[in-house]
C-alpha positions as CSV (number, residue, x, y, z in Angstrom):
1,X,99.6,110.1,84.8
2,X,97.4,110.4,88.1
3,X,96.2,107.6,89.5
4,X,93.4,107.6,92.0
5,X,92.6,104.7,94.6
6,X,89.9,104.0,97.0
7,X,91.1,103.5,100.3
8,X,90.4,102.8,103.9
9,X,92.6,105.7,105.7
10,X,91.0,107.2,108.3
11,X,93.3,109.6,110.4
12,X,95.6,112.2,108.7
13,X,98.3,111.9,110.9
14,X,98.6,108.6,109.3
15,X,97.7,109.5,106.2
16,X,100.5,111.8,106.3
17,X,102.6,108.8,107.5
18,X,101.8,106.9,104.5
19,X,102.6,110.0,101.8
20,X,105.9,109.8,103.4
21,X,106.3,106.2,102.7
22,X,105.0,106.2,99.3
23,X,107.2,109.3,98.4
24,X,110.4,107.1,99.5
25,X,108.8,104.5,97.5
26,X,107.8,106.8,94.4
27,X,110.2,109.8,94.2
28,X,109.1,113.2,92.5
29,X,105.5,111.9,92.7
30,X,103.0,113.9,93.5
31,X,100.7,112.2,96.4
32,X,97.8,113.1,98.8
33,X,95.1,112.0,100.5
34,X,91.4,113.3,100.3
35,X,90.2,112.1,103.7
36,X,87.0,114.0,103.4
37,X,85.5,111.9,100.0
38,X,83.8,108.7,101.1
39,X,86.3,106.9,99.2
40,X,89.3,108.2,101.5
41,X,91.4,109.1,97.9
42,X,94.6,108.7,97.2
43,X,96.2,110.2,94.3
44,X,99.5,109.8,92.9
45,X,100.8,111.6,90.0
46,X,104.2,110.0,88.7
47,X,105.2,108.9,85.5
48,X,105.3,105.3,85.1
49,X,103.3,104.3,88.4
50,X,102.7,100.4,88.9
51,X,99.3,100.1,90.6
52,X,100.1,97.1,91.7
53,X,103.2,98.4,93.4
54,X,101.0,101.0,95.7
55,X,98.2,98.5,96.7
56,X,101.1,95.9,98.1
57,X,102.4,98.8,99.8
58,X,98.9,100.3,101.2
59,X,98.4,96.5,102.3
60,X,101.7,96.4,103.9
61,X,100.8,99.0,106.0
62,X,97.6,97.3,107.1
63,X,94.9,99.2,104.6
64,X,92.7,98.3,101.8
65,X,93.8,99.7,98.3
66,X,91.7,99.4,95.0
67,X,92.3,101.3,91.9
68,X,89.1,104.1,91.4
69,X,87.5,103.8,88.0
């Protein structure tokens, strides 16, 4: 299943910071950013996800994280 957030991710280099955490987090998912939409994407495709599980993370790190529906 893919799931898509709306995030606040500015700067690839730390969006590429943040795939790396999230890939130690969610192993064999598939995850990027789409800096360029005005929603700063994230998707994460992995079996199984807990939403709830990425938006602590995201707000961990210091960003904002809503599920995109």
């Amino acid at each position: 299943m893919i799931e898509v957030f709306k995030t606040n991710v500015h700067e690839p280099a730390k969006a590429a910071e943040l795939v790396s955490l999230l890939s130690g987090h969610f192993p064999g998912g598939r995850i990027n950013f789409d800096l360029d939409d005005c929603d700063r994407i994230l998707r994460i495709d992995k079996p199984g996800l807990c939403s709830d599980t990425v938006i602590e993370l995201m707000n961990a790190e210091g960003f904002q994280c809503a599920v995109l529906e």
